[in-house]
C-alpha positions as CSV (number, residue, x, y, z in Angstrom):
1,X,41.9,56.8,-62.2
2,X,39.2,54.7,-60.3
3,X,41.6,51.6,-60.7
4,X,43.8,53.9,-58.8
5,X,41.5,55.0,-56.2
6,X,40.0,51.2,-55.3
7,X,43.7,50.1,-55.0
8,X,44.2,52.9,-52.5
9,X,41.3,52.2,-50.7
10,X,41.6,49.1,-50.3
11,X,45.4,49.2,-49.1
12,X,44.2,51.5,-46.4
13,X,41.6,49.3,-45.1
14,X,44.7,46.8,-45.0
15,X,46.7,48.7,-43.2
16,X,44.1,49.9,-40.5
17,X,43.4,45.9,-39.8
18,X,47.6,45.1,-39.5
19,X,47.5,47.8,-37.1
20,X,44.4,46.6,-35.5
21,X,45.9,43.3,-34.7
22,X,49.6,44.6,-33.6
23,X,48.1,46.8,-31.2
24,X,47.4,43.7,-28.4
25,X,43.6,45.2,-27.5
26,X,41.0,42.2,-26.3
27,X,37.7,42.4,-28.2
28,X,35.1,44.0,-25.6
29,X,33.7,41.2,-23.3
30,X,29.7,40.2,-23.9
31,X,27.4,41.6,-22.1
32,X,25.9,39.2,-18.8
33,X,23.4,36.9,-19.5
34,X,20.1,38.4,-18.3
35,X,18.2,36.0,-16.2
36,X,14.9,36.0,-14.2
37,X,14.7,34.8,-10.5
38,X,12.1,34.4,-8.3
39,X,12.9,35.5,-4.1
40,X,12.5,32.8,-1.3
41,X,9.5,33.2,1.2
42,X,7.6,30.7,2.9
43,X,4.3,29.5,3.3
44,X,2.4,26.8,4.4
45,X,3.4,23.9,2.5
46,X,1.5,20.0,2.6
47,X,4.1,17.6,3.7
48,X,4.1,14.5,1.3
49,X,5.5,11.6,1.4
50,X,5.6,9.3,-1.2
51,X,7.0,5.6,-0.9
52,X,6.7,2.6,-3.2
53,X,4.0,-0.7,-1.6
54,X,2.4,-3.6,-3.1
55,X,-1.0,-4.3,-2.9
56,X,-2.8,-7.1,-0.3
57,X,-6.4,-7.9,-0.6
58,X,-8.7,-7.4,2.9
59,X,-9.0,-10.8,3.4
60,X,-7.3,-13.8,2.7
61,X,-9.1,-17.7,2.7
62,X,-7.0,-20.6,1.9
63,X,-10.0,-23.8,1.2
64,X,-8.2,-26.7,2.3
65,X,-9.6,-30.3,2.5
66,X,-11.3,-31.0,5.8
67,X,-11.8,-34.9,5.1
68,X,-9.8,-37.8,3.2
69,X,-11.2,-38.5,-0.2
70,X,-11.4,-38.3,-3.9
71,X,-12.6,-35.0,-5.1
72,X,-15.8,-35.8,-7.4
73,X,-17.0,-32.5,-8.9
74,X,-15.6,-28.7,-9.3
75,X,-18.5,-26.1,-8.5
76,X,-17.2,-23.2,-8.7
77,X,-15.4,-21.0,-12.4
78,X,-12.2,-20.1,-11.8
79,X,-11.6,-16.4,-11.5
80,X,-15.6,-16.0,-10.3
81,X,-17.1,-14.0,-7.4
82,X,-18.2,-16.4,-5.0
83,X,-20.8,-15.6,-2.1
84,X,-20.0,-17.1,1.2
85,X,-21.3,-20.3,1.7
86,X,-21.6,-21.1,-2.1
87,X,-20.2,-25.0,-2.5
88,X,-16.9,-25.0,-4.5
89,X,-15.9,-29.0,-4.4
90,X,-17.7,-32.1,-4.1
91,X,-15.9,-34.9,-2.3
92,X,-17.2,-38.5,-2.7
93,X,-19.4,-39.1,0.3
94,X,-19.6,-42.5,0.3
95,X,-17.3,-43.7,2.8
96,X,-18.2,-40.6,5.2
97,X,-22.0,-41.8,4.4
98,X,-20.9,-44.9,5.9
99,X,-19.2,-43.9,9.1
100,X,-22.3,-41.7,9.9
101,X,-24.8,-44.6,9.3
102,X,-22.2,-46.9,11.6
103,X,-21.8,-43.9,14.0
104,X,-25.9,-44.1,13.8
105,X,-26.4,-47.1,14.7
106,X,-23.9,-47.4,17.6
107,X,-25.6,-44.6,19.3
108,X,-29.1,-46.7,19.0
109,X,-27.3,-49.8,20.7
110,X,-25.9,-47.6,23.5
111,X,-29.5,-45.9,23.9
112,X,-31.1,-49.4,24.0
113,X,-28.6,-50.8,26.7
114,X,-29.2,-47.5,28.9
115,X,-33.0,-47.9,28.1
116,X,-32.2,-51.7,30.0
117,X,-30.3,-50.1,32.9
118,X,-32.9,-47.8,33.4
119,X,-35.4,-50.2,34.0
120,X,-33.0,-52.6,36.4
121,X,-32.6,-49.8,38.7
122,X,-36.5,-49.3,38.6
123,X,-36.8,-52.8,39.7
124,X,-34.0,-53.0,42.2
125,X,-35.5,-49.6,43.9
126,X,-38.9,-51.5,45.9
127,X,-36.4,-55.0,46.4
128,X,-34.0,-52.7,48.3
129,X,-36.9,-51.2,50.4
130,X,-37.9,-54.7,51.4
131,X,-34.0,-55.6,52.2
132,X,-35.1,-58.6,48.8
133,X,-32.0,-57.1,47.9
134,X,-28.5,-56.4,49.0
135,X,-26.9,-52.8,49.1
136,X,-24.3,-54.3,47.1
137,X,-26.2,-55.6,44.0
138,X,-28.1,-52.3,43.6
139,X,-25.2,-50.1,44.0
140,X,-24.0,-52.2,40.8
141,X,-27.1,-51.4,38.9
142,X,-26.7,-47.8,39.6
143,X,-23.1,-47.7,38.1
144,X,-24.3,-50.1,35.1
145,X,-26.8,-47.3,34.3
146,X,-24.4,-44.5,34.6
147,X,-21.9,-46.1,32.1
148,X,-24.7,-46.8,30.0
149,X,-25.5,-42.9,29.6
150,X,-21.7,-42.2,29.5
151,X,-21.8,-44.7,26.0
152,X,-24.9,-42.7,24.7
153,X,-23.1,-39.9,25.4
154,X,-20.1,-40.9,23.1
155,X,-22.2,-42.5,20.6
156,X,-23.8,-39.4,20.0
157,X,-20.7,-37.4,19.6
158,X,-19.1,-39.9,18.1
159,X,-22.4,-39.3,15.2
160,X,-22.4,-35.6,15.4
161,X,-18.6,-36.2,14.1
162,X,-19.4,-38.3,11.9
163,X,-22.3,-36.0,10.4
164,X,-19.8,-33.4,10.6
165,X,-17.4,-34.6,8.0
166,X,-19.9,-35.8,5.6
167,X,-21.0,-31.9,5.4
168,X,-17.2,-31.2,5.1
169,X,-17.5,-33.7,1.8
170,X,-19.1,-30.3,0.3
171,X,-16.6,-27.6,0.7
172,X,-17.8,-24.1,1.3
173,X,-16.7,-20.5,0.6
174,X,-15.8,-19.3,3.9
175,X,-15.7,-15.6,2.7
176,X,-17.3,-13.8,0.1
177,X,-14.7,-12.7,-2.6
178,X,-12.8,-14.0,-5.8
179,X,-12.1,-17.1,-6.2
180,X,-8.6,-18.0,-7.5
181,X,-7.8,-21.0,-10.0
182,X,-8.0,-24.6,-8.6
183,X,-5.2,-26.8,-7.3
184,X,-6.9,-29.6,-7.6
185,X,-8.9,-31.5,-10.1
186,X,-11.4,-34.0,-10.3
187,X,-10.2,-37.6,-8.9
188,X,-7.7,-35.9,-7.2
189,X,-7.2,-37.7,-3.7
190,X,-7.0,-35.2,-0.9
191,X,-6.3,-35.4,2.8
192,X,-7.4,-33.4,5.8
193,X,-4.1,-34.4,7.6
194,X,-1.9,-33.0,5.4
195,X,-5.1,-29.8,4.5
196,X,-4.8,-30.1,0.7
197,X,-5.3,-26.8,-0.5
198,X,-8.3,-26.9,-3.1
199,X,-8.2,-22.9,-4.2
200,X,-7.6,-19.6,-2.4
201,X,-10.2,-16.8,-2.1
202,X,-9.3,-13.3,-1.9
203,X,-11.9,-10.2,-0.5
204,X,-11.0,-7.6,-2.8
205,X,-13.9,-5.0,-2.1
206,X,-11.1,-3.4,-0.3
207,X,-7.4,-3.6,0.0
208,X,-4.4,-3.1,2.2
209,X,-1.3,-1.4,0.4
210,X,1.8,-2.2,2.5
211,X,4.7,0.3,2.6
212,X,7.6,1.3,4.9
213,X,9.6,4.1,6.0
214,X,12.9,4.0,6.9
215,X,14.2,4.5,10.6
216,X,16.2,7.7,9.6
217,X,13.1,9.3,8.0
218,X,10.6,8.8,11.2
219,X,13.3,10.3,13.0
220,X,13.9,13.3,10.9
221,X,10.0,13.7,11.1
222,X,10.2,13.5,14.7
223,X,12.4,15.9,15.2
224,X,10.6,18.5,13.0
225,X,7.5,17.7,14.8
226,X,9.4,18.9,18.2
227,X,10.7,21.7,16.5
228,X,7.3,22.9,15.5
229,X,8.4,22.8,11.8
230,X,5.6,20.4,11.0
231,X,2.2,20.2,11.8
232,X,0.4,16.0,11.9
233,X,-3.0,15.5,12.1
234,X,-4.4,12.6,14.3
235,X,-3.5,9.0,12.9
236,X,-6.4,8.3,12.0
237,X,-7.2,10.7,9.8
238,X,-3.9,11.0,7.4
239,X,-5.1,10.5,4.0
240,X,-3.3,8.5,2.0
241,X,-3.1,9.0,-2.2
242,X,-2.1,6.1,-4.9
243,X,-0.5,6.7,-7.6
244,X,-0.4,3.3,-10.3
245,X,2.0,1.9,-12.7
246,X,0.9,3.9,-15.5
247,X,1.2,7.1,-13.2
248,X,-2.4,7.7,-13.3
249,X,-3.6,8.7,-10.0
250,X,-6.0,6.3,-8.1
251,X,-9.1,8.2,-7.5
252,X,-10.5,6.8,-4.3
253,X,-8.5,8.3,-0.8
254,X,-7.6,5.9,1.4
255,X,-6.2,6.3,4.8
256,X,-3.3,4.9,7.2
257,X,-4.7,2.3,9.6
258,X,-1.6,0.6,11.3
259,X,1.8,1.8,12.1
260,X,4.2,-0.7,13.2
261,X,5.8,0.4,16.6
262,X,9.4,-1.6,15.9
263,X,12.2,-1.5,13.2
264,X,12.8,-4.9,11.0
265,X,15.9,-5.5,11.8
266,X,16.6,-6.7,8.2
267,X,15.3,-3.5,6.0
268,X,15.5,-0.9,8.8
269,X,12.0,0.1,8.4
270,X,9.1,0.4,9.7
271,X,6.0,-0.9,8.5
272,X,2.8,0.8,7.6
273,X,-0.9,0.2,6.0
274,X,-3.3,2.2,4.4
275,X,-7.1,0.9,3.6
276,X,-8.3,2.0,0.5
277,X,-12.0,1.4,-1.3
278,X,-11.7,-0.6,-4.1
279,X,-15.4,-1.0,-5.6
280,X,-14.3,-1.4,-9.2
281,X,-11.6,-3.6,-8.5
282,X,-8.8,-1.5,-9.9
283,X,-6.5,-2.7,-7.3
284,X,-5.5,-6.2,-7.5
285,X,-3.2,-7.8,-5.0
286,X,0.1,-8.2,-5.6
287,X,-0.2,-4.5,-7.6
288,X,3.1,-2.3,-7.3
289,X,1.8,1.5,-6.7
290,X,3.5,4.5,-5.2
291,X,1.8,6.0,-1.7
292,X,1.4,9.6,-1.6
293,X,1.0,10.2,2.5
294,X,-0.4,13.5,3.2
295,X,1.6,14.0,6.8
296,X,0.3,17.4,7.6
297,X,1.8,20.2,6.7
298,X,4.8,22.3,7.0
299,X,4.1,26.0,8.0
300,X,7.6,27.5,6.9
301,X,7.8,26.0,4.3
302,X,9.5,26.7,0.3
303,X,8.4,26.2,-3.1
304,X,10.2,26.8,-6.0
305,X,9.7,26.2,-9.6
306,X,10.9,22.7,-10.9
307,X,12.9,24.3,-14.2
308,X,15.0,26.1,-11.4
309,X,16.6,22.5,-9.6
310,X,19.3,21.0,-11.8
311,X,19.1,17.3,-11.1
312,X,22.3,15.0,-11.2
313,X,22.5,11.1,-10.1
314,X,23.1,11.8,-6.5
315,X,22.4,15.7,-5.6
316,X,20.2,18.6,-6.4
317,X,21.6,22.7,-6.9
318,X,20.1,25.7,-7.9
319,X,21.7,28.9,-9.0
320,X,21.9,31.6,-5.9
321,X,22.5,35.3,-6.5
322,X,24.6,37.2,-3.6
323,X,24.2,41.3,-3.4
324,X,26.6,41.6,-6.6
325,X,24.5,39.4,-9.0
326,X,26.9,36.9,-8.6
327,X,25.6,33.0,-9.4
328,X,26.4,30.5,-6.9
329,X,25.4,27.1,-6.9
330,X,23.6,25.8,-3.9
331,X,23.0,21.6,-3.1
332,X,19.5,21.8,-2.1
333,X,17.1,18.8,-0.4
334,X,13.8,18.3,-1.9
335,X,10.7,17.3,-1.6
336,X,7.6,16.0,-3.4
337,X,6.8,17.6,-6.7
338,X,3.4,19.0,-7.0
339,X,1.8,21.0,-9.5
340,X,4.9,21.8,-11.1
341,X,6.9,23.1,-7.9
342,X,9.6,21.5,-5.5
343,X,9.2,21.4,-1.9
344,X,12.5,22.9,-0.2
345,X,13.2,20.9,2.8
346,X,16.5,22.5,3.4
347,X,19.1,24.8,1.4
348,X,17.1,27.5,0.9
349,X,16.6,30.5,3.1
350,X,13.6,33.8,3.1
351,X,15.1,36.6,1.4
352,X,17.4,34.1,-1.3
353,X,16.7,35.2,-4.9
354,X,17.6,32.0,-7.2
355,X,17.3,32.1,-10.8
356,X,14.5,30.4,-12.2
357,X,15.3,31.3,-16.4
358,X,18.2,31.6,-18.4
359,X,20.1,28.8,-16.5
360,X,21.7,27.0,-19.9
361,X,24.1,31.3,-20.3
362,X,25.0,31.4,-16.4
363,X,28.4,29.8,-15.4
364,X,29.2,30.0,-12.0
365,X,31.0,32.3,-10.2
366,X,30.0,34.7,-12.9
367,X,27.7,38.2,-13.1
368,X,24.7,38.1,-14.0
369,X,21.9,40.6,-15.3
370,X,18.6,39.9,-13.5
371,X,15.6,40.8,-15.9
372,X,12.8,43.5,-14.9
373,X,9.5,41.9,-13.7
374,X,7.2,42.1,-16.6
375,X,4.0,44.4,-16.0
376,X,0.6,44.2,-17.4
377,X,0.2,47.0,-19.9
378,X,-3.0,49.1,-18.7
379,X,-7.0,48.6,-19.9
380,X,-7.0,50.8,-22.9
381,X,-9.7,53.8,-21.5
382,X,-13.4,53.3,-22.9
383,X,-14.3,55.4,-25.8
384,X,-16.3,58.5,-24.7
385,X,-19.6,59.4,-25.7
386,X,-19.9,62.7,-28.0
């Protein structure tokens, strides 16, 4: 008997699936994905502006040779801090040594023959009183003294040159500032004409960083400034952040100092400089960094969490509800990132509800279920005293 009874059972079950499956009736459709969303409204947003520069130290001394000669002596370690004034090369003297004592000795002729003029005139002067003289003659004296003085004149530049370049056979720091590696070495013949460089000196205390922006984007800026959708401080006192290689933020704010007026005709920028503080020498030149400029701010303007932009090669969406809960995509232009939330620069609208979770379940064109906001559960009441 309960052989017979599973059999029958079990045919029923059969039966009620045949007719299951020849009656044509879909399988209820899932329920919609259930999302949360967070409404547009605006508030005052910084307006940021990050662009890519390179690093340039404050100030820049090429030493070159000032004199011919052989270099004798390198004073100076490669890579150092060196003081301004501190001697870096030694050129052999020798030869400048001679010119000067040459130069030195023509100047003591000349003085000597203007001494002799001097004193020919002082005679003439009581023989032309007494007509012992003619106008003539003395007139001659006079002009044999002046070119006298005009020789001592020359001599004595001619030594203060010479004087000159044998101080130039010691060459000098002209800045304070690290010293760069040496292109030359000892014996090495060097020539003022041609202003061998020796090394290269770099003021790195504090740096330029060197950026640009393109024409498009000061344009764009300018007309939200004349639309009253951004708000700039004065020049001089837009801050500037760095951000290095490794990402790490640079701790010291600098601050724009020159704005180029004209477009390179070449990049179609325009170029700009920041001055930043570099007491620990962090920034070296040369350095790649990114330049966060903090251009005012924008009153209207939209954050959004960054989980709620899907980002492709070329474009930026987020997921839009309309009335019926329906998900739209919508191409959106950002911003700068900060603290986790995009900057809206257009797209978005006060009053848009886009769906910040659940984004992976929503296809679109599809219903959605938007979530209830989640409420803090209540202080439990304090115990009361018996």
């Amino acid at each position: 008997m309960s052989r017979a009874r599973s059999f029958a059972s079990a045919s029923v079950a059969a039966l009620a699936l045949f007719l299951a499956s020849c009656s044509g009736e879909a399988p209820p459709a899932p329920p919609p994905p259930e999302v949360n969303i967070v409404t547009i409204s605006t508030q005052a947003v910084p307006n940021v502006i990050e662009l890519p520069g390179r690093v340039q130290a404050y100030r820049t001394s090429e030493v070159r040779a000032r004199v011919d000669g052989i270099v004798e002596r390198r004073l100076f370690n490669e890579g150092s801090f060196v003081s301004a004034g501190t001697a870096l090369f030694r050129i052999d003297p020798r030869q400048l040594s001679a010119s000067a004592n040459a130069a030195r000795a023509q100047l003591a002729r000349a003085q000597a023959t203007a001494a002799n003029a001097r004193q020919v005139v002082k005679r003439y002067q009581p023989l032309l009183a007494d007509l012992a003289i003619g106008k003539q003659e003395y007139d001659a004296a006079i002009a044999q003294q002046r070119t006298a003085e005009a020789d001592v004149a020359a001599a004595r530049a001619n030594l203060e040159s010479a004087r000159l370049n044998l101080g130039y056979a010691t060459v000098t720091a002209p800045i304070s500032g690290r010293a760069r590696r040496a292109e030359v070495t000892e014996g090495a013949l060097v020539s003022a004409g041609a202003g061998t460089l020796l090394t290269t000196i770099e003021q790195i205390d504090r740096v330029y960083v060197n950026f640009g922006q393109s024409s498009s984007d000061l344009m764009a800026i300018r007309r939200d400034i004349e639309a009253g959708k951004l708000n700039i401080p004065q020049f001089e006192r837009v801050e500037v952040q760095l951000i290095l290689e490794d990402g790490t933020p640079y701790p010291v704010v600098g601050h724009l100092d020159f704005l180029d007026l004209s477009i390179d005709e070449a990049t179609g920028t325009a170029a700009l400089r920041a001055e930043f503080p570099n007491p620990a020498a962090r920034l070296v030149p040369g350095q790649f960094v990114r330049a966060r400029i903090l251009a005012g701010s924008r009153p209207n303007g939209v954050l959004i969490p960054q989980r709620a932009v899907k980002l492709t090669a070329d474009a930026a969406t987020v997921m839009v509800l309309d009335a019926k809960n329906i998900a739209t995509p919508r191409p959106v232009k950002l911003g700068i990132m900060q603290a986790g939330l995009w900057s809206i620069l257009q797209g978005l609208k006060p009053g848009d509800r886009v769906i910040v979770d659940g984004l992976q379940k929503v296809q679109p064109g599809q219903p959605v279920r938007v979530a209830k906001p989640k409420t803090k559960a209540a202080p439990a009441a304090a115990p009361t005293k018996r």
